[in-house]
KOLLUMBA-856030 format. One record per residue: residue number from 1; x, y, z of N, C-alpha, C in turn; residue in one letter. Coordinates in steps of 0.001 Angstrom, whole numbers, plus 524288, in hexadecimal, padded with zeros to 5 digits. Atoms other than C-alpha are relative to their C-alpha. Layout:
BEGIN
PT / i / n.x / n.y / n.z / ca.x / ca.y / ca.z / c.x / c.y / c.z / aa
PT / NUM / X / Y / Z / X / Y / Z / X / Y / Z / A
...
//
This chain:
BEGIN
PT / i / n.x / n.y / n.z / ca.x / ca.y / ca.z / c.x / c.y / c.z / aa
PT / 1 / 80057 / 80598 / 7FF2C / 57426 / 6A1F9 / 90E71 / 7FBA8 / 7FDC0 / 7FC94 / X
PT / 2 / 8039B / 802D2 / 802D1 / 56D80 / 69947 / 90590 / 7FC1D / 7FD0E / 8014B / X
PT / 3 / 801B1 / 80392 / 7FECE / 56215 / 69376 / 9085B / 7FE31 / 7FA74 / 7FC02 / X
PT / 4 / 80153 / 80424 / 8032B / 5608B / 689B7 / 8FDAE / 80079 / 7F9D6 / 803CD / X
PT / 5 / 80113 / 806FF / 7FD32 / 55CEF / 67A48 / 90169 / 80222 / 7FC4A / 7FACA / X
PT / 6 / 7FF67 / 8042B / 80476 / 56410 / 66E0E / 8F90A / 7FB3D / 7FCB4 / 7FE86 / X
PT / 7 / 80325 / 803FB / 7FF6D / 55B63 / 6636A / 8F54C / 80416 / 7FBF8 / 7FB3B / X
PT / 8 / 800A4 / 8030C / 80489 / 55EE9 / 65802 / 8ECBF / 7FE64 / 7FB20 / 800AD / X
PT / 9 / 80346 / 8049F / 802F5 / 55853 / 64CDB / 8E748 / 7FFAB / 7FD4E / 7FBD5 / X
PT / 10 / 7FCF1 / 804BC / 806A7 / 55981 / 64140 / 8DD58 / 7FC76 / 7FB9C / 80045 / X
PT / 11 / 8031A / 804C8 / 8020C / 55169 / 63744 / 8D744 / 7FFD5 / 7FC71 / 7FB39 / X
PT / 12 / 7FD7E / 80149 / 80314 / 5540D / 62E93 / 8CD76 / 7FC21 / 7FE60 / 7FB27 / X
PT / 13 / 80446 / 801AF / 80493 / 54C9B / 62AE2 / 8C014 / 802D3 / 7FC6C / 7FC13 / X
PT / 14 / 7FD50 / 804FB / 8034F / 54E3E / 61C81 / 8B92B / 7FE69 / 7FF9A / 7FAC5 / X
PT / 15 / 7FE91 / 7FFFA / 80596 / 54FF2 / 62156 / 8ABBE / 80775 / 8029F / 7FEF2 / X
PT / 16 / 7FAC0 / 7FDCD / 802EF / 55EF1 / 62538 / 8A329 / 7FF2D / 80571 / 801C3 / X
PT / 17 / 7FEC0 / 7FB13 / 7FFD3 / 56419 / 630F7 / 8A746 / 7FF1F / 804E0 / 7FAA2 / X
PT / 18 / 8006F / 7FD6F / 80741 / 563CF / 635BD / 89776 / 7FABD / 800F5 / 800C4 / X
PT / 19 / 805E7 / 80154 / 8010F / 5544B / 63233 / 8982B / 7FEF8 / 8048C / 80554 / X
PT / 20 / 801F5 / 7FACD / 7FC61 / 5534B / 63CDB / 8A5DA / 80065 / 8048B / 7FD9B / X
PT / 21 / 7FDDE / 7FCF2 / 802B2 / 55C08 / 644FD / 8A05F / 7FC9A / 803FB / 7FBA5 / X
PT / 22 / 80571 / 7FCD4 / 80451 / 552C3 / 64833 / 893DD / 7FCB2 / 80024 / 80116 / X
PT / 23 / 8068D / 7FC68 / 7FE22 / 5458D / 6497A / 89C0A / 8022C / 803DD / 8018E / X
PT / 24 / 80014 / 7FB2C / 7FAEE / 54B6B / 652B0 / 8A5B1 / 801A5 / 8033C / 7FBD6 / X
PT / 25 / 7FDEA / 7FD31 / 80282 / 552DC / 6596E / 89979 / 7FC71 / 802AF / 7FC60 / X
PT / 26 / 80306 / 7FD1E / 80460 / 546F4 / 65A49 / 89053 / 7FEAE / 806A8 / 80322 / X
PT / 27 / 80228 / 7FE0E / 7FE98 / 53EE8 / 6626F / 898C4 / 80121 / 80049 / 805E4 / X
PT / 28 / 7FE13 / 7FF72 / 7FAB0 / 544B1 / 66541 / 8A617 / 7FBF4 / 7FF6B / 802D8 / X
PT / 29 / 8047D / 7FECA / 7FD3A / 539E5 / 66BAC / 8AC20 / 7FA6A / 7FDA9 / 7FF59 / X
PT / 30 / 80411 / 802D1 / 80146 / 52EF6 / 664A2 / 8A5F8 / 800BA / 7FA4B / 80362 / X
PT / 31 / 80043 / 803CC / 7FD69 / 532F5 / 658A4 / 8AB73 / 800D8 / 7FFAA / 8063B / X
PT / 32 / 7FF4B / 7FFE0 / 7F8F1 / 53539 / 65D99 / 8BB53 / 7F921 / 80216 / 80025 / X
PT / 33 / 8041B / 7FEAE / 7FF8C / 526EE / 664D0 / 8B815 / 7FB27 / 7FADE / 7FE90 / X
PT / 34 / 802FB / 80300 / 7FF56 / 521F9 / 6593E / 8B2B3 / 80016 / 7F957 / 8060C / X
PT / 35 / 7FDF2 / 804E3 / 7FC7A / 52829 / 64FD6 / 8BDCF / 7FD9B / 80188 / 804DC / X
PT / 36 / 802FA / 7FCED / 7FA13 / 5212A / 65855 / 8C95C / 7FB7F / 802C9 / 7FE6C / X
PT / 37 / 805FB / 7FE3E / 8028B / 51530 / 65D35 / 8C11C / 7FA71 / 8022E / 80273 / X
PT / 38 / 8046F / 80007 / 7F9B3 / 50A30 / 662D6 / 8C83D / 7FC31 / 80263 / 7F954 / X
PT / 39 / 804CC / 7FC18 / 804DE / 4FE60 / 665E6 / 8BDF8 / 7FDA4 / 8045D / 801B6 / X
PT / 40 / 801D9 / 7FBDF / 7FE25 / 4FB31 / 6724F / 8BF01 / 7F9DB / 80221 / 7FD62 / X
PT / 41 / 805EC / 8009A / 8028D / 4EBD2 / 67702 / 8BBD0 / 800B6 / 7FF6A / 7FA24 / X
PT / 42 / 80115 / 80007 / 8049F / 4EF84 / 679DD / 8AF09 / 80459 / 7FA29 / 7FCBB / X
PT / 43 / 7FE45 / 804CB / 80060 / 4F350 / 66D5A / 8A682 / 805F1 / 800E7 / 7FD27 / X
PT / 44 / 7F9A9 / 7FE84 / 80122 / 4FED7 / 67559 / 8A03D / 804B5 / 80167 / 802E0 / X
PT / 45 / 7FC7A / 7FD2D / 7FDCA / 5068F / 679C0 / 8ABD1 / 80129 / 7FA0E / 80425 / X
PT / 46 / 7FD9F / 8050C / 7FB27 / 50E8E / 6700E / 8B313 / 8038A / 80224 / 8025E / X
PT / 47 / 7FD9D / 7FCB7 / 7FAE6 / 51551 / 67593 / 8BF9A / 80437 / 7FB39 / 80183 / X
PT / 48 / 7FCBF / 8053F / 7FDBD / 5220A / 66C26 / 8C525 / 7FD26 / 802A7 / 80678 / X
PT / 49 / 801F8 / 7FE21 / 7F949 / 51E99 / 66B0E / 8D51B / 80406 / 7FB71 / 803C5 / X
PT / 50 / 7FD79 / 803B8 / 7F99F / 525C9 / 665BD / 8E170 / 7FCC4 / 7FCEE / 80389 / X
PT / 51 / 80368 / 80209 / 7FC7E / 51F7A / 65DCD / 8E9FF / 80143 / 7FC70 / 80416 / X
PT / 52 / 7FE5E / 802CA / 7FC7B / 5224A / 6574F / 8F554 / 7FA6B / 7FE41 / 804BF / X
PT / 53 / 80494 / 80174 / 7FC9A / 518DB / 64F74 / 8FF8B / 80367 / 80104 / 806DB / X
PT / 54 / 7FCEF / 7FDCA / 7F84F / 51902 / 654CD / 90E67 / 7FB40 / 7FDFD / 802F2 / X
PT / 55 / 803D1 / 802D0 / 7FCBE / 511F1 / 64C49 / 917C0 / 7FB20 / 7FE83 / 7FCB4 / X
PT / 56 / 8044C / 8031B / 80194 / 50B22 / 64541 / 90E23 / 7FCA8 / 80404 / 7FB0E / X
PT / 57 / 8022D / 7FC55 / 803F6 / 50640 / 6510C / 905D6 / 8040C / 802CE / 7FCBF / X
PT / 58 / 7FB7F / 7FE8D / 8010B / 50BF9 / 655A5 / 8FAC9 / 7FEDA / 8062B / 7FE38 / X
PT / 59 / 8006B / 7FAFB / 80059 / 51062 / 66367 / 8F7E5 / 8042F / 800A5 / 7FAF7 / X
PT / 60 / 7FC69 / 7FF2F / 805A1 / 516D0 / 669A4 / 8EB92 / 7FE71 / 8049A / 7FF77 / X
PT / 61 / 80109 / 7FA8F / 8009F / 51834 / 675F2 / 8E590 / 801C1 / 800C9 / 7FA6D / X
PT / 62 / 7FDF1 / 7FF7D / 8057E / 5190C / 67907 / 8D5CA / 80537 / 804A6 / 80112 / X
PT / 63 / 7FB4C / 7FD69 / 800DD / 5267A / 67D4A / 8D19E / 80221 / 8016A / 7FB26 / X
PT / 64 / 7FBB5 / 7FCF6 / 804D8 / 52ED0 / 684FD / 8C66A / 802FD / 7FC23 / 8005E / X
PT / 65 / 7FC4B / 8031F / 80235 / 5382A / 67AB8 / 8C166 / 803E1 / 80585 / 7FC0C / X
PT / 66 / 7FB45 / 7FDF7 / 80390 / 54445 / 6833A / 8BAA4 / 803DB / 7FB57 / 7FF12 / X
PT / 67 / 7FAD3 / 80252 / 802A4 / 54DD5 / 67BBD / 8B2FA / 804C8 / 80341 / 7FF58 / X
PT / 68 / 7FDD3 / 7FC2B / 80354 / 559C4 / 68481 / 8B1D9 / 80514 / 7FD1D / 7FCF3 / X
PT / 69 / 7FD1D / 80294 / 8046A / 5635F / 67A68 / 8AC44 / 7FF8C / 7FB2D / 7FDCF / X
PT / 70 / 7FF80 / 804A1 / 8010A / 5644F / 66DA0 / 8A538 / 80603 / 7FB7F / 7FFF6 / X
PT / 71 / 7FB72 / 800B9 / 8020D / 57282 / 667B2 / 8A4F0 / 80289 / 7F9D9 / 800B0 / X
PT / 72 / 7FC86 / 8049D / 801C1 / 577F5 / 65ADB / 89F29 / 805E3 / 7FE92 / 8009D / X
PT / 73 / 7F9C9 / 7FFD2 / 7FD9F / 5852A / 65713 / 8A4CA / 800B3 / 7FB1A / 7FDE8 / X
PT / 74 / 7FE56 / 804A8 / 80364 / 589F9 / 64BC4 / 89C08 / 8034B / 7FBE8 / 804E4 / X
PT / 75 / 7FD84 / 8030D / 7FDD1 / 5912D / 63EA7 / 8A16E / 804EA / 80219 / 7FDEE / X
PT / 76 / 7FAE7 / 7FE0B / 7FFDA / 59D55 / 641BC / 8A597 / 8049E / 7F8E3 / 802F5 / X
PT / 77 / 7FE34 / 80443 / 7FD2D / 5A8C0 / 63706 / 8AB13 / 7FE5E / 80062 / 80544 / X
PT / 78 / 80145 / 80236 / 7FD1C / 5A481 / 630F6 / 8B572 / 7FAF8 / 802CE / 804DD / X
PT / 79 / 806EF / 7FCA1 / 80008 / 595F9 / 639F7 / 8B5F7 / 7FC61 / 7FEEA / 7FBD8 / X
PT / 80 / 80564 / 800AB / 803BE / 5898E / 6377C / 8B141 / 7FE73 / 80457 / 7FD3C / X
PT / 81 / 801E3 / 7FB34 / 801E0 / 582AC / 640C2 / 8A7FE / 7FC26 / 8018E / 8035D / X
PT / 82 / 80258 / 7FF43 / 7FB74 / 57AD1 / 648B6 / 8AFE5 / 7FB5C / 805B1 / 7FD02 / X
PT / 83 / 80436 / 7FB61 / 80323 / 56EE8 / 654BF / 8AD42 / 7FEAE / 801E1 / 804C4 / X
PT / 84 / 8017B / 7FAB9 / 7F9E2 / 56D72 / 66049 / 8B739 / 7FBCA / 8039E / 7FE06 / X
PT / 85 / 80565 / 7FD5C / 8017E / 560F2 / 666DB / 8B6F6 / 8014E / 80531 / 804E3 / X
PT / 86 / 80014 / 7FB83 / 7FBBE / 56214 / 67517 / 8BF86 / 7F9F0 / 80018 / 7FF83 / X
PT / 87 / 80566 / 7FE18 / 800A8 / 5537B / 677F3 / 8C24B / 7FFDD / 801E9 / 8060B / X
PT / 88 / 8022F / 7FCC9 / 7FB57 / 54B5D / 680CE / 8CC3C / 7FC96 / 7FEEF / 7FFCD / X
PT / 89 / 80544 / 7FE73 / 7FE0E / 53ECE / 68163 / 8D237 / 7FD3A / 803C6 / 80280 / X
PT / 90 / 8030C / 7FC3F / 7FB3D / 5358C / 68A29 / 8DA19 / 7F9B5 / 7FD94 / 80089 / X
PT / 91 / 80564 / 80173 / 80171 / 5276E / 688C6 / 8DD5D / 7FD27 / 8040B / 7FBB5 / X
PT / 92 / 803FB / 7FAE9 / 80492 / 51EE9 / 68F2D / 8D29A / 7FB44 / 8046C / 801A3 / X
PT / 93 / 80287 / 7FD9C / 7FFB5 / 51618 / 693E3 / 8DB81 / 801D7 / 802FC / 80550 / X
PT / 94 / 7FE08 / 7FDEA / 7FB62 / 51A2A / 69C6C / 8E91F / 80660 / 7FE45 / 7FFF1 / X
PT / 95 / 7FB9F / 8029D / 8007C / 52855 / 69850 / 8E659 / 80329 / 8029C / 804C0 / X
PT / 96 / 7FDBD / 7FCBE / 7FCDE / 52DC4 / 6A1C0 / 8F14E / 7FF10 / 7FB56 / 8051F / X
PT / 97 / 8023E / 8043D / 7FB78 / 525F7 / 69713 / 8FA72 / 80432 / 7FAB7 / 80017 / X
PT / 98 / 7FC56 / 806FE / 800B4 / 52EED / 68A40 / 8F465 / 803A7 / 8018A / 7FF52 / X
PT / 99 / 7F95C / 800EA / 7FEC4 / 53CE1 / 68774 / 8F55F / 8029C / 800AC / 7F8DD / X
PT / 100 / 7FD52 / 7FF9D / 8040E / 5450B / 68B2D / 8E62C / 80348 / 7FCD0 / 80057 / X
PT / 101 / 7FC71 / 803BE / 802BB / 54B31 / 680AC / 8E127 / 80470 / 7FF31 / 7FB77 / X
PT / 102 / 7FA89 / 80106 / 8055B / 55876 / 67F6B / 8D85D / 802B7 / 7FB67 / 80039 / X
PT / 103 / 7FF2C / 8041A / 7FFC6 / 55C55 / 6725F / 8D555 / 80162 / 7FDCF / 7FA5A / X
PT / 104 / 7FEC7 / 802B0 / 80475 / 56466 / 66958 / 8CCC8 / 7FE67 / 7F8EE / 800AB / X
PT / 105 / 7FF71 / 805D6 / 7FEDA / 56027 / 65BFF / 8C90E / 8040F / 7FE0F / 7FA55 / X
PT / 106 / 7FB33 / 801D4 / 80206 / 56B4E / 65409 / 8C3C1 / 7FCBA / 7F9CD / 7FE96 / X
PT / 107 / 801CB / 8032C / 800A9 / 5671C / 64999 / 8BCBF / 80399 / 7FB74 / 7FBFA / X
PT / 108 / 7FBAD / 80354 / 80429 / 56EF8 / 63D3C / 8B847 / 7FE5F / 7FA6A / 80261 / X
PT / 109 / 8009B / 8061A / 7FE7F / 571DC / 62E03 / 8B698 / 8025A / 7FEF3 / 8037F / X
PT / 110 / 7FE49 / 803F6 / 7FA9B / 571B8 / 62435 / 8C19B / 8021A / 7FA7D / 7FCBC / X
PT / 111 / 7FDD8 / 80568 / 80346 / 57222 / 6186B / 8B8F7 / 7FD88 / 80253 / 7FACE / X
PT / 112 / 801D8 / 7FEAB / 8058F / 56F95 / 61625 / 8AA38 / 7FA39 / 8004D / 7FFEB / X
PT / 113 / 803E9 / 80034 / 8003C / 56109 / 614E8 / 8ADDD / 7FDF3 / 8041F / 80344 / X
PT / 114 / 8021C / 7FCEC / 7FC95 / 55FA5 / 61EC0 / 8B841 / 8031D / 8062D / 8025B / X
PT / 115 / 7FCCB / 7FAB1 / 80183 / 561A6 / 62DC8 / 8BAD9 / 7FC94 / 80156 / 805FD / X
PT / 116 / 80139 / 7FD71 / 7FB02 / 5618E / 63596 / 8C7BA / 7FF03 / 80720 / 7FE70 / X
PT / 117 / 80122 / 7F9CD / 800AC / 55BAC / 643BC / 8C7BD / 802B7 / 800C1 / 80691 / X
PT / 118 / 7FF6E / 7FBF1 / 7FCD8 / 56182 / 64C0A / 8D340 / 80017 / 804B4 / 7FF73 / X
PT / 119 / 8022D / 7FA75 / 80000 / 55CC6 / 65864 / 8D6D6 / 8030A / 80214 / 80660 / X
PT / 120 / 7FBF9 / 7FE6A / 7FD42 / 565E0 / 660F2 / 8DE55 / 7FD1E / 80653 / 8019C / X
PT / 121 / 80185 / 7FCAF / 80082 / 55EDF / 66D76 / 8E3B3 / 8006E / 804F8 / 805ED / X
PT / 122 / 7FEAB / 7FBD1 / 7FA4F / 55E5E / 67A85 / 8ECF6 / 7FBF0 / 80273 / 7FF34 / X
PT / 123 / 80250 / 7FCAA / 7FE33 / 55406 / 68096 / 8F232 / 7FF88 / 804DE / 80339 / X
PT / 124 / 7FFA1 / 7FEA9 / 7FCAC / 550CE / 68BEC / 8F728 / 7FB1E / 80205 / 803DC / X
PT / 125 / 80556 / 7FE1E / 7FF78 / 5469A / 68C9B / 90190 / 7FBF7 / 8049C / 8016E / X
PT / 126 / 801F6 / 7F8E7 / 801F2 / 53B4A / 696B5 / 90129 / 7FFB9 / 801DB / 805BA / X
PT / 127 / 80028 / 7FE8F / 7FBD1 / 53739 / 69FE5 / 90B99 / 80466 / 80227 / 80220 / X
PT / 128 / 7FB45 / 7FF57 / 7FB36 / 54564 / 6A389 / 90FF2 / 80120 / 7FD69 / 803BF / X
PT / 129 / 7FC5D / 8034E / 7FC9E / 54844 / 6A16D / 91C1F / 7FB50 / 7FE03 / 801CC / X
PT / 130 / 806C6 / 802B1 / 7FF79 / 53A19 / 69C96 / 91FC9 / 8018F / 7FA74 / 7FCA0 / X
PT / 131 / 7FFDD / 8061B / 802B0 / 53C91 / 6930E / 91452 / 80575 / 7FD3F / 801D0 / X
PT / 132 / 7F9C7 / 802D5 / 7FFED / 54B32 / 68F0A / 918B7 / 7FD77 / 7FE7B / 8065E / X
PT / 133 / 8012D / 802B2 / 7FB18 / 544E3 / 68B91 / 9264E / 7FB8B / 7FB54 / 7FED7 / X
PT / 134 / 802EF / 803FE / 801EF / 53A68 / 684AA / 920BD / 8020F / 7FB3D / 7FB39 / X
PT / 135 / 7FAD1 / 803B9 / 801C9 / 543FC / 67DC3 / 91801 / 80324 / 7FBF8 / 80211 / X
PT / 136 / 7FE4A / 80297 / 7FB27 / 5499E / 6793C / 923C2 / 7FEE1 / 7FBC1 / 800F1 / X
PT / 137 / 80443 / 805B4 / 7FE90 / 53F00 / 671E1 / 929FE / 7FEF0 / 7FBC8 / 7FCCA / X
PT / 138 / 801DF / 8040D / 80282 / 538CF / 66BBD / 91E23 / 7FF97 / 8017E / 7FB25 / X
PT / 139 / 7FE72 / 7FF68 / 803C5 / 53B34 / 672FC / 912AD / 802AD / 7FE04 / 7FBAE / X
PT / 140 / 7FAC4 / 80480 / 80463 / 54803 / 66BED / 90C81 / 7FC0C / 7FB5C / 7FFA3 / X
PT / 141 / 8012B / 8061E / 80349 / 54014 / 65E10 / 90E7A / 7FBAE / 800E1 / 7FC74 / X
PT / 142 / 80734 / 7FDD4 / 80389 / 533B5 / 66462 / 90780 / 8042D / 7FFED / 7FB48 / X
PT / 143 / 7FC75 / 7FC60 / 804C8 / 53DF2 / 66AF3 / 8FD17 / 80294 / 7F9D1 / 7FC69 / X
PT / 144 / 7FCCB / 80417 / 802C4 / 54639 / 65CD3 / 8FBAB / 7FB3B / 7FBD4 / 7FDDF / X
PT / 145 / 804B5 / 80419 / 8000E / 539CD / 654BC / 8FB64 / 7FC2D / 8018C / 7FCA6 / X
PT / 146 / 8055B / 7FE87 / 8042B / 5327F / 65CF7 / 8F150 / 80388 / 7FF92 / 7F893 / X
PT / 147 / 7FC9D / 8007D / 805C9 / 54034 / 65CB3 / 8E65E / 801BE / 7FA4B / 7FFBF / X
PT / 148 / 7FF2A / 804D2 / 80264 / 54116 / 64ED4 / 8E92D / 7FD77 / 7FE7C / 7FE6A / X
PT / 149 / 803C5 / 800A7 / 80146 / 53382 / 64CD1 / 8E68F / 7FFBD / 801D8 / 7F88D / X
PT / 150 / 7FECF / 7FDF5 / 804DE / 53699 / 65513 / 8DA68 / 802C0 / 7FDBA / 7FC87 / X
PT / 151 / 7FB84 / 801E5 / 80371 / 54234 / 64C44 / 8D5C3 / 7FE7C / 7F969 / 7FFFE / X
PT / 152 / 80452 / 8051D / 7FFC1 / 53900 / 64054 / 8D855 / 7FCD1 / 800E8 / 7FA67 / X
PT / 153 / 805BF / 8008E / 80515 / 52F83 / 6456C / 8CF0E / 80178 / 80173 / 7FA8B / X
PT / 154 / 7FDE3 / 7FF9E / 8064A / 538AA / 64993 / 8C576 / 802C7 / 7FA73 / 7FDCF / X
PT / 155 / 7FE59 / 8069A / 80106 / 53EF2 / 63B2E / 8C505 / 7FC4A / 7FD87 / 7FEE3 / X
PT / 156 / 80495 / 803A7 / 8008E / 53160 / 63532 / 8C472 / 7FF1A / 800FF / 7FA5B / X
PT / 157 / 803C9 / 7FDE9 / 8036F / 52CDD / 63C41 / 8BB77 / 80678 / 7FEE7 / 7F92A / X
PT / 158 / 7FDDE / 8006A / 804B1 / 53951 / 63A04 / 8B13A / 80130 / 7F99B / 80023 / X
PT / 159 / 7FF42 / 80637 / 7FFA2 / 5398D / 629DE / 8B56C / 7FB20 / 800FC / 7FDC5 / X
PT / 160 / 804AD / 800F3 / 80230 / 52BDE / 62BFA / 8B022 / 7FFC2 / 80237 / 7FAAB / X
PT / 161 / 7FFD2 / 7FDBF / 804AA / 52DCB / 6332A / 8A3EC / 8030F / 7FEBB / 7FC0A / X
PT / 162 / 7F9FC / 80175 / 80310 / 53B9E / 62DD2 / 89DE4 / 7FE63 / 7F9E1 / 7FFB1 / X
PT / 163 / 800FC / 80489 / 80290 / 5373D / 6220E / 89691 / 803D8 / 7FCFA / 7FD38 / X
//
């Protein structure tokens, strides 16, 4: 039996789909590491991180970003052109402790001025069955509330960059 968890999440960014399209395409990972950024001591190493606020404090944890595909799906009759990103995560540090992440975000036009990212994903959480009970309780809203937070900051961060 599987324990994997869904999540998905969508946010939208008011630039051309073409104009997302080529940030997220230059540099995949550069731009989810620079969109969740955590400076790390040294001024060369930049870590991507999750973060979510729980009663007012917030908590996060640096993460591995994997890209494993890029793929351009052209306009078709009566479909938009569209760009599927496969990517993974883990935490970088105790990763056995946080939930593994595999997730597609699908990213396309809403109008001629504006483009929706959705992120489509499965977790699975840690701990076993310890973590699938704690999953339960308050796990999933921690889990949904830390990749929407994630798909927040990757939208911000390309409404702020795409000139």
């Amino acid at each position: 039996m599987s324990t994997s968890k869904s999540i998905r999440v969508y946010d939208y960014v008011n630039h051309p789909y073409d104009e997302v399209r080529k940030a997220l395409a230059g540099d995949t990972v550069a731009v989810f590491q620079n969109a969740t950024k955590v400076a790390a001591k040294r001024a060369e190493t930049v870590a991507s991180e999750l973060h979510v606020k729980l009663a007012g404090i917030e908590v996060g944890t640096e993460i591995d970003i994997s890209v494993n595909s890029v793929e351009d799906l052209p306009k078709e009759p009566m479909k938009s052109p569209m760009t599927r990103i496969e990517l993974q995560w883990e935490a970088a540090k105790l990763p056995r402790l946080f939930p593994f992440m595999k997730a597609e975000l699908t990213v396309y036009p809403l109008t001629a001025t504006e483009t929706q990212l959705n992120l489509e994903g499965k977790y699975e959480p840690p701990l076993g069955l310890i973590g699938g009970a704690l999953d339960a309780v308050a796990g999933h809203r921690i889990a949904e509330a830390s990749v929407h937070q994630f798909i927040k900051d990757v939208a911000a961060y390309l409404r702020e960059e795409i000139s």
